[in-house]
C-alpha positions in Angstrom: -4.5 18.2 18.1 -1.1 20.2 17.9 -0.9 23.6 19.6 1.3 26.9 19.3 2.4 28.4 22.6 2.1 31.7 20.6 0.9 32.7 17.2 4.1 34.2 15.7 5.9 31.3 16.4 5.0 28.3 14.1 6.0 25.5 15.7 3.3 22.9 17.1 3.3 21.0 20.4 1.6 17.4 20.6 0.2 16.6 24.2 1.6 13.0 24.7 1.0 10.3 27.4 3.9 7.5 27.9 4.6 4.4 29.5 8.2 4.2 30.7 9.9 0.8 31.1 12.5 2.8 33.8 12.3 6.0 36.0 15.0 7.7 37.0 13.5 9.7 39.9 16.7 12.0 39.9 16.6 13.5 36.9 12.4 12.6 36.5 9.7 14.1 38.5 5.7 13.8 37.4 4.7 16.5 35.4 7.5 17.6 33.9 8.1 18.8 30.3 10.3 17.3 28.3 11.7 18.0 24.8 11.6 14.4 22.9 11.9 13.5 19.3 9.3 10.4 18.5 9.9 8.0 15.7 6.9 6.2 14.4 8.6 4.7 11.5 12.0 4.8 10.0 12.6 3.1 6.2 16.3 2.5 5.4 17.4 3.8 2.5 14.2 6.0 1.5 13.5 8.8 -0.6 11.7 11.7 0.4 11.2 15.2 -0.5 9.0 18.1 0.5 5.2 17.8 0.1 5.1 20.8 -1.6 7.2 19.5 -4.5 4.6 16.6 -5.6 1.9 18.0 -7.7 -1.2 16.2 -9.5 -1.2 16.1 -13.0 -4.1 14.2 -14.9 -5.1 12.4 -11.8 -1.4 10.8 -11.6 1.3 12.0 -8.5 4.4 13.6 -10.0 7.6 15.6 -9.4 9.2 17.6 -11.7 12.9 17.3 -12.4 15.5 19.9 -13.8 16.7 18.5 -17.3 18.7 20.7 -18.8 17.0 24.5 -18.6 13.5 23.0 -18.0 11.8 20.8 -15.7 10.0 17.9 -16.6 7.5 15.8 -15.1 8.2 12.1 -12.8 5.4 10.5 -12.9 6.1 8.8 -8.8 4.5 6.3 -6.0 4.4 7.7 -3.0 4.6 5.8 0.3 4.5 6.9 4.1 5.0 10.6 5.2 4.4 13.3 7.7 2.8 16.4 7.0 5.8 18.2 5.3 7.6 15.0 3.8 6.7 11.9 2.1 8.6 9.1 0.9 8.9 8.3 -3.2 8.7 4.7 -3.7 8.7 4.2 -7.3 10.0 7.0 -9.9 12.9 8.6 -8.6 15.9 7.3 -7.6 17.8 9.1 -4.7 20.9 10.7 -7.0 22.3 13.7 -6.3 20.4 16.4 -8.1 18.0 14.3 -9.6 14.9 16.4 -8.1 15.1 20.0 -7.7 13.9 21.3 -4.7 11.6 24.0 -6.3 12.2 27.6 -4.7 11.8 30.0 -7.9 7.8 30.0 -9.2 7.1 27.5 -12.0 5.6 28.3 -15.5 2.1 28.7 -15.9 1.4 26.0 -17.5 2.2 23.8 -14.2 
């Protein structure tokens, strides 16, 4: 279960355990913390956006896109992701400006 060292502060610290095919006993002492970046999975070549920007419409997974003054809905597949991204497997495909990352509130009728 992640954990905030203090409430104003959102970001989350995982408790971790590790196996370690080499010890430096220099720079590595038991107990120590350690600031690491773990990678469960990593797809060449993917798509993803925000979670935030995929949105269920009639029971089907989509995106909206900016064509022209409007947006319009991508109906998408979505693969792997984390809690704030996920990857777009069928849909979309990764051109520049092809999903708009939505910042300004949509129309009602989203």
């Amino acid at each position: 279960m992640a954990k905030t060292r203090n409430w104003r502060v959102p970001t989350k610290y995982f408790e971790t355990i590790l196996s370690l095919d080499a010890v430096d006993p220099a720079l590595m002492k038991p107990g120590q913390a350690v600031r690491a970046t773990i990678s469960l999975e990593q797809i060449e070549g993917a798509l993803s956006v925000p979670r935030g920007s995929v949105f269920d419409k009639d029971g089907k997974r989509v995106v909206y896109r900016l064509e022209g003054r409007s947006f319009a809905p991508v109906e998408v597949a979505l693969g792997p992701g984390s809690p704030a991204r996920v990857v777009i497997e069928k849909g979309l495909r990764p051109v520049t400006g092809s999903l708009c990352g939505i910042r300004r509130r949509l129309p009602r009728s989203f």
